[in-house]
VOPAGU-2260 file (C-alpha; in pm, 1 decimal, decimal comma):
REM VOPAGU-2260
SITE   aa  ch    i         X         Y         Z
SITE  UNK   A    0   -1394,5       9,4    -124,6
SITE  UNK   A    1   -1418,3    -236,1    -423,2
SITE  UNK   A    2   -1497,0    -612,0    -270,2
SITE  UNK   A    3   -1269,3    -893,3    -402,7
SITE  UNK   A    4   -1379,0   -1256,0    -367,0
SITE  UNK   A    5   -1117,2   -1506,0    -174,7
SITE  UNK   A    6   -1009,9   -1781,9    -303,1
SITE  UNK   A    7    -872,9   -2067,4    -151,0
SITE  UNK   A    8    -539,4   -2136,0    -303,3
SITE  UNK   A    9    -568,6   -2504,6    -417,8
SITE  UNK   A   10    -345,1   -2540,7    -715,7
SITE  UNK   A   11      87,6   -2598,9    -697,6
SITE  UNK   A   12     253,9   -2364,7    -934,5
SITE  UNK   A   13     492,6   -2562,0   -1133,3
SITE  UNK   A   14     826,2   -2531,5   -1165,7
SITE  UNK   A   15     959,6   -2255,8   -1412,2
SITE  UNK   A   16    1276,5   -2166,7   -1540,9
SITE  UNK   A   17    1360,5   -1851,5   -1681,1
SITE  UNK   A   18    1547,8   -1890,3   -2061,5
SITE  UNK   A   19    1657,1   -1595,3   -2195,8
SITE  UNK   A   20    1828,6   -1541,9   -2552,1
SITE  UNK   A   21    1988,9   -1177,6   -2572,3
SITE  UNK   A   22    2318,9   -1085,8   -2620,3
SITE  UNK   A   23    2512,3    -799,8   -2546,9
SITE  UNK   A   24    2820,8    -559,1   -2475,5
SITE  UNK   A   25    2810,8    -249,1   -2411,5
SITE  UNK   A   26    2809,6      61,2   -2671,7
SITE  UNK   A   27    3053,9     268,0   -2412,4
SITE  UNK   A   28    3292,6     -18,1   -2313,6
SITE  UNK   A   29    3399,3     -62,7   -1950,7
SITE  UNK   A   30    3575,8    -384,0   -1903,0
SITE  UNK   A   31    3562,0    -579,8   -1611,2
SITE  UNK   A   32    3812,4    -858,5   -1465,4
SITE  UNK   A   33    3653,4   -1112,0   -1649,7
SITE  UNK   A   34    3748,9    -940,8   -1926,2
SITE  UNK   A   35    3562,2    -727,2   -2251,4
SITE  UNK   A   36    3253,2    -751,9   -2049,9
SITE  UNK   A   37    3024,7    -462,8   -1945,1
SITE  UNK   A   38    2924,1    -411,5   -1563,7
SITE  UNK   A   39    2612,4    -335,9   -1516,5
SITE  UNK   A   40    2472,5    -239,9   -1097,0
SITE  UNK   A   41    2175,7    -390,8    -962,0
SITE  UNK   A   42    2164,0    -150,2    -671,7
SITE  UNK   A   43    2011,6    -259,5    -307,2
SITE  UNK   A   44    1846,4     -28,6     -20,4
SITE  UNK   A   45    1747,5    -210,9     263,9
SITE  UNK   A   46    1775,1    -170,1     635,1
SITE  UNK   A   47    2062,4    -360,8     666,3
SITE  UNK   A   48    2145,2    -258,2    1040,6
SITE  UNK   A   49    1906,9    -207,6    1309,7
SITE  UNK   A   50    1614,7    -375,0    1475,7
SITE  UNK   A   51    1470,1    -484,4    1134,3
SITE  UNK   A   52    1834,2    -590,4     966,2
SITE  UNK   A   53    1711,9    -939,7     945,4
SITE  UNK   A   54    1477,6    -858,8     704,3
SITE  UNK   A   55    1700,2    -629,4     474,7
SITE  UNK   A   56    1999,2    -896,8     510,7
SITE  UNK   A   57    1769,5   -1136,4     343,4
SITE  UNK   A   58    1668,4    -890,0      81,3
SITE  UNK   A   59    2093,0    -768,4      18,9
SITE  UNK   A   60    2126,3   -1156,9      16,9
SITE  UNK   A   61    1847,6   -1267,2    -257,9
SITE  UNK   A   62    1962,2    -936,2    -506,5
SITE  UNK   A   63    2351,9   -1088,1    -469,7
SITE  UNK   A   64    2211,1   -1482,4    -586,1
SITE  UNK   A   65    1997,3   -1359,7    -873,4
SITE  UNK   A   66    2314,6   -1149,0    -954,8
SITE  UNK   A   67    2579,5   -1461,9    -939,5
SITE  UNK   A   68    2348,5   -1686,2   -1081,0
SITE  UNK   A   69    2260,3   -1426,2   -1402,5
SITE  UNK   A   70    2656,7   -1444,3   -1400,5
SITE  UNK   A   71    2697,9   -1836,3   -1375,8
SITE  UNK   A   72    2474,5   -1891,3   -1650,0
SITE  UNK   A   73    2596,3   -1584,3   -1890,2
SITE  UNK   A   74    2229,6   -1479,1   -1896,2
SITE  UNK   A   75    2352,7   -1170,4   -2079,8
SITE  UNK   A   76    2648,2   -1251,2   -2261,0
SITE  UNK   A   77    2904,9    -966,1   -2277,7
SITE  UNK   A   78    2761,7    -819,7   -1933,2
SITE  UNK   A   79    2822,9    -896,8   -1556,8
SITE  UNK   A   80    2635,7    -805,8   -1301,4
SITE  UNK   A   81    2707,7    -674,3   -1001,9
SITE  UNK   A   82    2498,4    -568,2    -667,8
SITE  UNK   A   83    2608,5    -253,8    -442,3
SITE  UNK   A   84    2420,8    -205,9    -156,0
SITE  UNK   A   85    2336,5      74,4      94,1
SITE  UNK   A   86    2161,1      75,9     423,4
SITE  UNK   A   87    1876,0     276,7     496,4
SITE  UNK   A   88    1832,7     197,3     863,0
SITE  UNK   A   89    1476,0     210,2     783,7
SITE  UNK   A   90    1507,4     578,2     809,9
SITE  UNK   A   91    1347,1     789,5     517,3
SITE  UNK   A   92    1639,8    1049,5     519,7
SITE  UNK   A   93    1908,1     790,3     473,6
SITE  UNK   A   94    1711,3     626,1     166,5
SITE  UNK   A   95    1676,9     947,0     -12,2
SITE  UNK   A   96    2055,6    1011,0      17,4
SITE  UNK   A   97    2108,6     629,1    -117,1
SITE  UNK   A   98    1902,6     682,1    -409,9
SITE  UNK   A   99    2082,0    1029,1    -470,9
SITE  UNK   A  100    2410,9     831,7    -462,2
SITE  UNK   A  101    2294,0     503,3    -689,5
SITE  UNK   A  102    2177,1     756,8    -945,2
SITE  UNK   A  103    2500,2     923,2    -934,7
SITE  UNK   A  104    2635,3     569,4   -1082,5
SITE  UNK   A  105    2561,4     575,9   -1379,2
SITE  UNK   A  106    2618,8     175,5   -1446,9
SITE  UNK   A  107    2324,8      99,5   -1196,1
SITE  UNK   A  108    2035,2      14,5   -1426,4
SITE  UNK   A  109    1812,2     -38,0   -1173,5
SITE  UNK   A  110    1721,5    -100,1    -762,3
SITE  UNK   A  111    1582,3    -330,1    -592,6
SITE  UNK   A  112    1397,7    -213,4    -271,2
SITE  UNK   A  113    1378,9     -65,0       3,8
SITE  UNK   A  114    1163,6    -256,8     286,3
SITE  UNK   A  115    1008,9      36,0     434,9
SITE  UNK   A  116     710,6     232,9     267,1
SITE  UNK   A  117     776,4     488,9     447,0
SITE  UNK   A  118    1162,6     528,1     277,3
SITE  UNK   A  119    1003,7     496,4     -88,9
SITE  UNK   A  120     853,5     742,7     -51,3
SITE  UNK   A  121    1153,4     979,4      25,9
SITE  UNK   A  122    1342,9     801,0    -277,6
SITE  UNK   A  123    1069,9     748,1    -545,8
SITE  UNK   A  124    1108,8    1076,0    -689,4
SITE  UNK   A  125    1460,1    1078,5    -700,6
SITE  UNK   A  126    1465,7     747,3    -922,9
SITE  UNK   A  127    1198,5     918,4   -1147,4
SITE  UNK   A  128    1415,2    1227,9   -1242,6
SITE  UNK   A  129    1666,9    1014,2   -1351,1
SITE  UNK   A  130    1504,1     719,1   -1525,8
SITE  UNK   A  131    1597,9     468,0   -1286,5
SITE  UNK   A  132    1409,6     190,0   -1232,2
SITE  UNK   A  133    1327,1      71,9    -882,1
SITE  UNK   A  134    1193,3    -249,6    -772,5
SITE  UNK   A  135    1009,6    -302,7    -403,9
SITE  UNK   A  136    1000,7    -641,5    -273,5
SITE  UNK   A  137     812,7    -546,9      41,8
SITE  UNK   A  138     642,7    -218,7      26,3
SITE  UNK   A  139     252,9    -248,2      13,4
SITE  UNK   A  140     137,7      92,6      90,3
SITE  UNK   A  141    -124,1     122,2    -238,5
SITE  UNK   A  142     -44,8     489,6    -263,5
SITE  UNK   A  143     363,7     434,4    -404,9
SITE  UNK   A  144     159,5     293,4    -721,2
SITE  UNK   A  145    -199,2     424,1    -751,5
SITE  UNK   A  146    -125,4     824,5    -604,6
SITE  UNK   A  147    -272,4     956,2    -276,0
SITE  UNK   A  148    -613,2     942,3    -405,5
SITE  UNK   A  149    -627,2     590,0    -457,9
SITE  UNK   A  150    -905,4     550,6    -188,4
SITE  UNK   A  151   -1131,8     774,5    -352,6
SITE  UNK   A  152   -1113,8     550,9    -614,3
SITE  UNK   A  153    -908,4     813,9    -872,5
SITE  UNK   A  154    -579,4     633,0    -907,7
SITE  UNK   A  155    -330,2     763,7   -1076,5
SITE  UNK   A  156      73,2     620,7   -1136,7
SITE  UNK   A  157     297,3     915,6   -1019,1
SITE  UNK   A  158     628,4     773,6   -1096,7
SITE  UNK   A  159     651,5     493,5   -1435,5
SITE  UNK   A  160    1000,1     364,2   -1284,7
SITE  UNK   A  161     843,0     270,4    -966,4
SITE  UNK   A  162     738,5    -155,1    -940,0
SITE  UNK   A  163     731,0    -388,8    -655,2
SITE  UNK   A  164     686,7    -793,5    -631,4
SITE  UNK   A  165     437,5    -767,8    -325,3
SITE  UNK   A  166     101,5    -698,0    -313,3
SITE  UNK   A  167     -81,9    -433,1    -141,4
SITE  UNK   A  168    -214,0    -373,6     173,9
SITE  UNK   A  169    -567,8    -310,1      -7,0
SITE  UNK   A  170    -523,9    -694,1     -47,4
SITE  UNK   A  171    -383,8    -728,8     294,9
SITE  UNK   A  172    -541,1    -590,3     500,3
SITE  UNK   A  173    -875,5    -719,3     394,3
SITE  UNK   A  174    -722,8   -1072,1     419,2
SITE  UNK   A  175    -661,2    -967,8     784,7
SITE  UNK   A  176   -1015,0    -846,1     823,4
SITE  UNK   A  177   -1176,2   -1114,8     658,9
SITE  UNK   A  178    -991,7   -1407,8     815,2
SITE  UNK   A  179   -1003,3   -1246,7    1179,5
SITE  UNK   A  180   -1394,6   -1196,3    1132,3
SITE  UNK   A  181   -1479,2   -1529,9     936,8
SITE  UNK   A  182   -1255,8   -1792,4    1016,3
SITE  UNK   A  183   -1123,9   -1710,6    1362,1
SITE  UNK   A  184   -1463,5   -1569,6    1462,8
SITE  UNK   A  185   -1346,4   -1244,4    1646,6
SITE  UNK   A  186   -1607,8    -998,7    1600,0
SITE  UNK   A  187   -1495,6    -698,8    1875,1
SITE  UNK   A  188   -1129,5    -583,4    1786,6
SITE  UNK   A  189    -898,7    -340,0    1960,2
SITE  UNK   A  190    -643,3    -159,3    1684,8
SITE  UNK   A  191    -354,5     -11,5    1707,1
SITE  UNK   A  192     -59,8     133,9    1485,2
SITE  UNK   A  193     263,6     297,0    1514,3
SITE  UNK   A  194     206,0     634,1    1273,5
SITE  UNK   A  195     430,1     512,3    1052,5
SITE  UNK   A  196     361,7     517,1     699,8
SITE  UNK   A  197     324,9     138,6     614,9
SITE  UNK   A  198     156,1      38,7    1022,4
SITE  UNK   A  199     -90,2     327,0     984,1
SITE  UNK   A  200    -190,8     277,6     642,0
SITE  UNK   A  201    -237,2    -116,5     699,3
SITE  UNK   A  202    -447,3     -73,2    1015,7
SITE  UNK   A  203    -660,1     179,5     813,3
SITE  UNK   A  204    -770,3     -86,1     578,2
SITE  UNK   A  205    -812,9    -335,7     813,8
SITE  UNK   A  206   -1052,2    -168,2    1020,0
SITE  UNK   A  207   -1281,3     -34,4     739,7
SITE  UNK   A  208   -1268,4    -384,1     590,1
SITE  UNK   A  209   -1366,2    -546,8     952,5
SITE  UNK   A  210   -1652,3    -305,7     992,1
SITE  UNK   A  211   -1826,4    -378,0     650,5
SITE  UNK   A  212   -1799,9    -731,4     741,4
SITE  UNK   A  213   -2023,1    -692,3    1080,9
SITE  UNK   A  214   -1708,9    -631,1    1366,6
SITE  UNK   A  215   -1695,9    -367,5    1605,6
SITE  UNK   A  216   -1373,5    -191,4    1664,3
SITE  UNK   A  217   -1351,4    -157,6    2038,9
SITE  UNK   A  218   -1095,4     116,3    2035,5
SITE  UNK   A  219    -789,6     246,3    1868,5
SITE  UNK   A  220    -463,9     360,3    2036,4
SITE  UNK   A  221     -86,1     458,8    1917,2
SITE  UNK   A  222     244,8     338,8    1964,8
SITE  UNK   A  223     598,9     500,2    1900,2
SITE  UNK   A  224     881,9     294,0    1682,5
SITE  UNK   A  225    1143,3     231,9    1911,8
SITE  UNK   A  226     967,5     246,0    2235,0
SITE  UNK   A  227     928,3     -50,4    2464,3
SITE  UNK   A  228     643,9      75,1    2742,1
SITE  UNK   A  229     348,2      17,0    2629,0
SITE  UNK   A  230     131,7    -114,5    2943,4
SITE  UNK   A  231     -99,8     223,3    2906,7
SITE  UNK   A  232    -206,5      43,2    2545,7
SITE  UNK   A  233    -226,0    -276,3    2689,7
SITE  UNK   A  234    -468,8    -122,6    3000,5
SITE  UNK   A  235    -698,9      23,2    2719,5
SITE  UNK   A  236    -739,7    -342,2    2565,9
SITE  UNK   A  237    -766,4    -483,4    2837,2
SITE  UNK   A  238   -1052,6    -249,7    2968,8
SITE  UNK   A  239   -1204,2    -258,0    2664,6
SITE  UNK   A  240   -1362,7    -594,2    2673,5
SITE  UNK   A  241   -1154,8    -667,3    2285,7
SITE  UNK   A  242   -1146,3   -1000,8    2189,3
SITE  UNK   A  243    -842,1    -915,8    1962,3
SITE  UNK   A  244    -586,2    -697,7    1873,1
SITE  UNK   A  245    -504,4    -619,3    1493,0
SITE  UNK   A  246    -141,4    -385,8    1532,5
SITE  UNK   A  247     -33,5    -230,7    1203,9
SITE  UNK   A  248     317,0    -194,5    1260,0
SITE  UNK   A  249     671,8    -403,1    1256,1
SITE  UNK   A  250     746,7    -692,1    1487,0
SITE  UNK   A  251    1022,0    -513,1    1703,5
SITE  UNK   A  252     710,0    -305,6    1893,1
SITE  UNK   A  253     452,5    -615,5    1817,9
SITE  UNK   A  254     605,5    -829,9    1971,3
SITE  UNK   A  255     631,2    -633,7    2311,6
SITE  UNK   A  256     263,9    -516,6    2235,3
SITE  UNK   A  257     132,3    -869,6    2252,5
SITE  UNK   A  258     360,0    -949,2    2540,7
SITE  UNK   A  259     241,9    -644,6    2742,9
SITE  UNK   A  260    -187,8    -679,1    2662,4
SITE  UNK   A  261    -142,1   -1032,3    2733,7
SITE  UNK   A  262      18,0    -989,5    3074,5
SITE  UNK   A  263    -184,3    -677,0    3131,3
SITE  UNK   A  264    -495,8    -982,1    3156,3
SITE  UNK   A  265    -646,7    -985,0    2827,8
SITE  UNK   A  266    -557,5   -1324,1    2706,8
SITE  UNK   A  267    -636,2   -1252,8    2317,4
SITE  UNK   A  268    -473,3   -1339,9    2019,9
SITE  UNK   A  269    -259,3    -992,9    1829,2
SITE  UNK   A  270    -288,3    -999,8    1484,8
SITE  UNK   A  271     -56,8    -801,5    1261,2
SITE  UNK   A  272      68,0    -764,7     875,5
SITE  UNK   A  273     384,3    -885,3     700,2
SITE  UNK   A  274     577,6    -665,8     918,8
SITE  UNK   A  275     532,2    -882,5    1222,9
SITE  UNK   A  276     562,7   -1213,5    1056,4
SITE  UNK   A  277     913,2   -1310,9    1202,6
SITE  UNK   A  278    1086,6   -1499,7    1476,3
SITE  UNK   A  279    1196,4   -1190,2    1659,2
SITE  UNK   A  280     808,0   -1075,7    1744,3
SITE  UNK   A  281     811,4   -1428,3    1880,3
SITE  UNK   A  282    1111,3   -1434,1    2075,9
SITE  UNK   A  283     993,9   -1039,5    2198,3
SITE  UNK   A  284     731,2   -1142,5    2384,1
SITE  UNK   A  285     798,6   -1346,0    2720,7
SITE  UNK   A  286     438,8   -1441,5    2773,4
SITE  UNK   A  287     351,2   -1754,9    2554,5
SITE  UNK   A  288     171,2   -1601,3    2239,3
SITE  UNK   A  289      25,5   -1909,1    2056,9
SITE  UNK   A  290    -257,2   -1787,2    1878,1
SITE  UNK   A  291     -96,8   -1440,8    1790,8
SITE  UNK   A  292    -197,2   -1418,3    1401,7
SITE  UNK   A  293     -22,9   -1225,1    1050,1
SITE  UNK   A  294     -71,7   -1212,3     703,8
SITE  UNK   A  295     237,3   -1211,3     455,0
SITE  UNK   A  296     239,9   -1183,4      99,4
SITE  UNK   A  297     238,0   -1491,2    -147,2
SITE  UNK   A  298     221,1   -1842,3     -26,9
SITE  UNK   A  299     492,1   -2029,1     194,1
SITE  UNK   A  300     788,8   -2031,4     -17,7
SITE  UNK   A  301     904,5   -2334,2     155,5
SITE  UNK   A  302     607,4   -2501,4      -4,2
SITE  UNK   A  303     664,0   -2392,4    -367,8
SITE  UNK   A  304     818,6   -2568,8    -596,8
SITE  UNK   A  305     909,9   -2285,7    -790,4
SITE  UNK   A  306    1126,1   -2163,0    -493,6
SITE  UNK   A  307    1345,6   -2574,6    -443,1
SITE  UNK   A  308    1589,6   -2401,3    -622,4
SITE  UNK   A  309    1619,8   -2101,9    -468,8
SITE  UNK   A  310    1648,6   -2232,3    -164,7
SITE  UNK   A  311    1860,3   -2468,1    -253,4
SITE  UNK   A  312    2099,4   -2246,9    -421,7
SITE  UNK   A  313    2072,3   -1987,1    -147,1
SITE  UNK   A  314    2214,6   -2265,0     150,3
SITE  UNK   A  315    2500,4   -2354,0     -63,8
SITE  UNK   A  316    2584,9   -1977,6    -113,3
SITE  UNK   A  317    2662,1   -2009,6     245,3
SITE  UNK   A  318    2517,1   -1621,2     373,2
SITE  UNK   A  319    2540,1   -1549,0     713,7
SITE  UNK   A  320    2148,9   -1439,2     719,2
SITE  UNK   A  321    1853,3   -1613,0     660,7
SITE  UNK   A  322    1662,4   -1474,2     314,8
SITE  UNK   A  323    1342,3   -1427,6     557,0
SITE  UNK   A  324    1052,5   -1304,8     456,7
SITE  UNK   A  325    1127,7   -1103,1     149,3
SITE  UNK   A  326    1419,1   -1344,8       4,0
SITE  UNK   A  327    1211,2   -1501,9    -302,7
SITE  UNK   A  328    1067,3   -1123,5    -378,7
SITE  UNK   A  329    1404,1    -982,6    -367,9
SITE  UNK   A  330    1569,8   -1260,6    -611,5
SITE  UNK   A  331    1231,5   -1229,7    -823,6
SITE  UNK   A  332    1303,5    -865,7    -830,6
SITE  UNK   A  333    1617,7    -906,7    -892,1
SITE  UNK   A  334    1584,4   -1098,3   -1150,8
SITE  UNK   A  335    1330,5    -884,1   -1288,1
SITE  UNK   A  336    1577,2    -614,0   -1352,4
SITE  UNK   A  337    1799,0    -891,5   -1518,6
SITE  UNK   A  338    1536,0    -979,0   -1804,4
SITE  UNK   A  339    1466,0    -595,5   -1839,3
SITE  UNK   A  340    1842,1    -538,2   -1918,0
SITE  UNK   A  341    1824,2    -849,6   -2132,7
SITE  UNK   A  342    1544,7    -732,5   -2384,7
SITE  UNK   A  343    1727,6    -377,7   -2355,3
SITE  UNK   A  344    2050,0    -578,3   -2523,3
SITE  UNK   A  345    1857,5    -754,1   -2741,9
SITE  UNK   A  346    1674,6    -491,2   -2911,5
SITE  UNK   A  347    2029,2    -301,6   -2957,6
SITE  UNK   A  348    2222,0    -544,1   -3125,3
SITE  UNK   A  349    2419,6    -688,7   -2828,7
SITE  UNK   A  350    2514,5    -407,4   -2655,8
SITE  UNK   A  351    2399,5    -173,5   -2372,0
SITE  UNK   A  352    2276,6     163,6   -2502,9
SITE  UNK   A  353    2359,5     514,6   -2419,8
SITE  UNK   A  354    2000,6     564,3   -2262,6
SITE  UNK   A  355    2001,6     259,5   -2090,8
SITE  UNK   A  356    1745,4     369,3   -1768,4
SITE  UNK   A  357    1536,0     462,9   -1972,8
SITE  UNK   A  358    1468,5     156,1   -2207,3
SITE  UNK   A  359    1516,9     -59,6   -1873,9
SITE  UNK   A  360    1221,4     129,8   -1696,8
SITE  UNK   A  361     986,5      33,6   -2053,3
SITE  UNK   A  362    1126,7    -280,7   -2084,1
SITE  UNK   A  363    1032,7    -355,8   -1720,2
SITE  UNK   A  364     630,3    -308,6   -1779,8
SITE  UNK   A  365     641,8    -646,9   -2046,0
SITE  UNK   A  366     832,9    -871,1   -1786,7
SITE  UNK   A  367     649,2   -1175,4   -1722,9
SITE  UNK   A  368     848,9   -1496,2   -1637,4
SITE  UNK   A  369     810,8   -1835,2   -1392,0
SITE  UNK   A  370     970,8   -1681,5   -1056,3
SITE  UNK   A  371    1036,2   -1839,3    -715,0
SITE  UNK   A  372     743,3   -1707,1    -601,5
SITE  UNK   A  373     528,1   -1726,9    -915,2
SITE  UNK   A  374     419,5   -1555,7   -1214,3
SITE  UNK   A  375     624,2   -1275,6   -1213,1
SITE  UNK   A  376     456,6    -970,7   -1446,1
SITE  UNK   A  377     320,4    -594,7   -1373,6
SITE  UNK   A  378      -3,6    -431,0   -1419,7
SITE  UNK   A  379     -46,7     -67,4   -1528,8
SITE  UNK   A  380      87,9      75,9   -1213,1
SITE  UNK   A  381     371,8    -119,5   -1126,8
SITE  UNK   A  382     176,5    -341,7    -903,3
SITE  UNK   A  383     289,6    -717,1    -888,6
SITE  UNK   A  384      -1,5    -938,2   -1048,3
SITE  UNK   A  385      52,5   -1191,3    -800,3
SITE  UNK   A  386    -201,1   -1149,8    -547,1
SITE  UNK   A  387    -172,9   -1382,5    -316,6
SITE  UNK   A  388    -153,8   -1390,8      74,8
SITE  UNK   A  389     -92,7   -1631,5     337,3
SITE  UNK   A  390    -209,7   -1654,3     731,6
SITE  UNK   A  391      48,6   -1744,1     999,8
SITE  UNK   A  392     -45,4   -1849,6    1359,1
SITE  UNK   A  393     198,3   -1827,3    1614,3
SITE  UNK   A  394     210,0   -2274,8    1743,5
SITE  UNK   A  395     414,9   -2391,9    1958,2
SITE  UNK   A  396     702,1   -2098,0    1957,6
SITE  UNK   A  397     679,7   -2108,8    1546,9
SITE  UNK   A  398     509,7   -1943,7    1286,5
SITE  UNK   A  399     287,1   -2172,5    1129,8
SITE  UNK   A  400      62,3   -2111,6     807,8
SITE  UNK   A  401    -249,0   -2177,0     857,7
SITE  UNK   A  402    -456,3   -2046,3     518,3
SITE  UNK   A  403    -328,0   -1944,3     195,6
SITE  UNK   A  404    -562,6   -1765,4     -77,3
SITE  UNK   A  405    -600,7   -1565,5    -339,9
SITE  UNK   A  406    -733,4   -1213,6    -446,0
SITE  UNK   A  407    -899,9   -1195,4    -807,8
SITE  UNK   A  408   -1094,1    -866,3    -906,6
């Protein structure tokens, strides 16, 4: 595996607006309410029911503000956007038969998600055939950009309409690894994962990272989405003499995991990925998990001030739903899609043209603007250029970040 230095974030992005100049309509006319202009779908898979809804409200949510605030400020003149969205209950079945149905439309232009790795996968190839582009504001499994081989080192881009605003877990989980080693000096770690595409994958990473860098892994173990027993897992940490636990999974089964090893005896800290970093794997566990550790991508959007606006503009919107951890991916993504459709216009004389997917999917790989959460541009594969990754510790009953960074090759 290549190494990547760390970098401790130190600079503030500044603020950045986005100022686009294209105009359009469209060449085959379909009027909305406001009038002669041309809708155009943003579409939206997310998991927006279930034990992980919080997260895909907060994605449904971002998509919907990028889309009324593109309309607000007539970002494309003669076009309005508008966002349909489908739930996926994090289930790869359902996702495929979303993507089958936004392709069927043919004013969606492009997509913006789903959460899940794991569902990507079943929809990836689906967008391809049809030109559509498809933008991930949380997946981070390397292979959805770089092929199956991309831990041999051949990587190859399987589908060109396939981008995402987050990082990778290559990135990840060696930020795990390297922080749980170096800076919170565990050196004997106890791993487990819940087979799933994105927990499996992460935990894979993690552990080959932690053992180049010295640590012993003191056992692995698996758990199964949806269940809530897990005491036999906890009993192997515990036995094991661990003085950690890195989980690659989501928070619904890390937060009981850390509950159960913790009142199984072994008072150590559980580290996980993004996928545990919310309230509900602190509220899961009814032991007192202060200490309990995860990674997320980008830096505290709270603390930008690229992302005052957002946030700003997101409260007065007045959703139901936090936008969590994903929201300033999803509007970035969103808005993404927006500027894509924008250069589209603008290199067709002001209107939308017949082959629209497929000049949005090019058009995509030259984005580069001043998002909420950063530079917002896409290497070769699709992958997100912004590479960096912030630490959360579990203080007081909160989520607290503790180390932000950055990855440069």
């Amino acid at each position: 595996m290549r190494n990547r230095s760390l970098l401790l974030l130190t600079t503030v992005i500044t603020t950045g607006a986005l100022t686009l100049t294209a105009c359009g309509s469209r060449d085959e006319d379909k009027s909305t309410d406001s009038g002669s202009k041309t809708t155009v779908v943003i579409g939206v898979d997310a998991p927006l029911t279930g034990s992980l809804s919080a997260l895909g409200q907060g994605i449904k949510n971002s998509v919907d503000l990028a889309a009324k605030t593109a309309n607000k400020n007539n970002e494309v003149p003669g076009v309005e956007f508008k966002v349909e969205s489908y739930d996926d209950q994090a289930v790869p079945a359902s996702g495929q038969a979303n993507a089958t149905k936004l392709v069927g439309n043919k004013d969606v232009l492009g997509v913006v998600g789903p959460l899940n790795s794991g569902v990507s996968q079943s929809m990836q190839g689906v967008f391809g055939a049809a030109n559509l582009t498809q933008v991930s504001p949380a997946n981070t499994n390397p292979a959805l950009t770089q092929g199956d081989k991309w831990g041999t080192g051949e990587k190859k881009r399987a589908f060109k309409t396939y981008f995402r605003t987050a990082t990778t877990d290559v990135i990840q989980g060696k930020f795990a690894a390297q922080y749980l080693y170096n800076d919170a000096k565990k050196k004997k770690v106890y791993v487990v994962d819940d087979k799933q595409t994105y927990g499996a994958g992460l935990a894979a990473i993690f552990s080959a990272e932690f053992k180049r860098l010295g640590g012993t892994i003191a056992g692995t173990d698996h758990v199964t989405v949806k269940e809530t027993d897990f005491s036999s897992t906890a009993d192997k940490v515990k036995a094991s003499g661990a003085d950690s636990v890195y989980f690659g999974g989501q928070y619904p089964e890390g937060g009981l995991l850390s509950d159960q090893v913790k009142k199984a005896g072994a008072k150590i800290p559980t580290m996980g990925g993004d996928g545990i970093y919310d309230p509900a794997f602190i509220k899961a566990s009814g032991e007192a998990n202060d200490g309990d550790l995860a990674t997320s991508i980008g830096y505290p959007v709270e603390k930008l001030p690229t992302a005052k606006k957002f946030i700003d503009d997101y409260k007065a919107a007045g959703y139901k739903d936090a936008y969590a951890a994903y929201g300033g991916y999803s509007y970035d993504a969103g808005w993404a899609i927006i500027q894509a459709v924008k250069a589209v216009v603008a290199a067709n004389d002001g209107k939308v043209p017949a082959d629209a997917r497929a000049k949005v999917t090019e058009a995509m790989s030259k984005v580069s603007f001043d998002g909420v959460t950063g530079k917002v541009a896409f290497d070769e594969f699709g992958d997100t250029t912004n590479k960096q990754l912030t630490v959360y510790a579990v203080k007081g009953g909160n989520w607290a970040d503790v180390k932000s960074a950055t990855f440069e090759d």
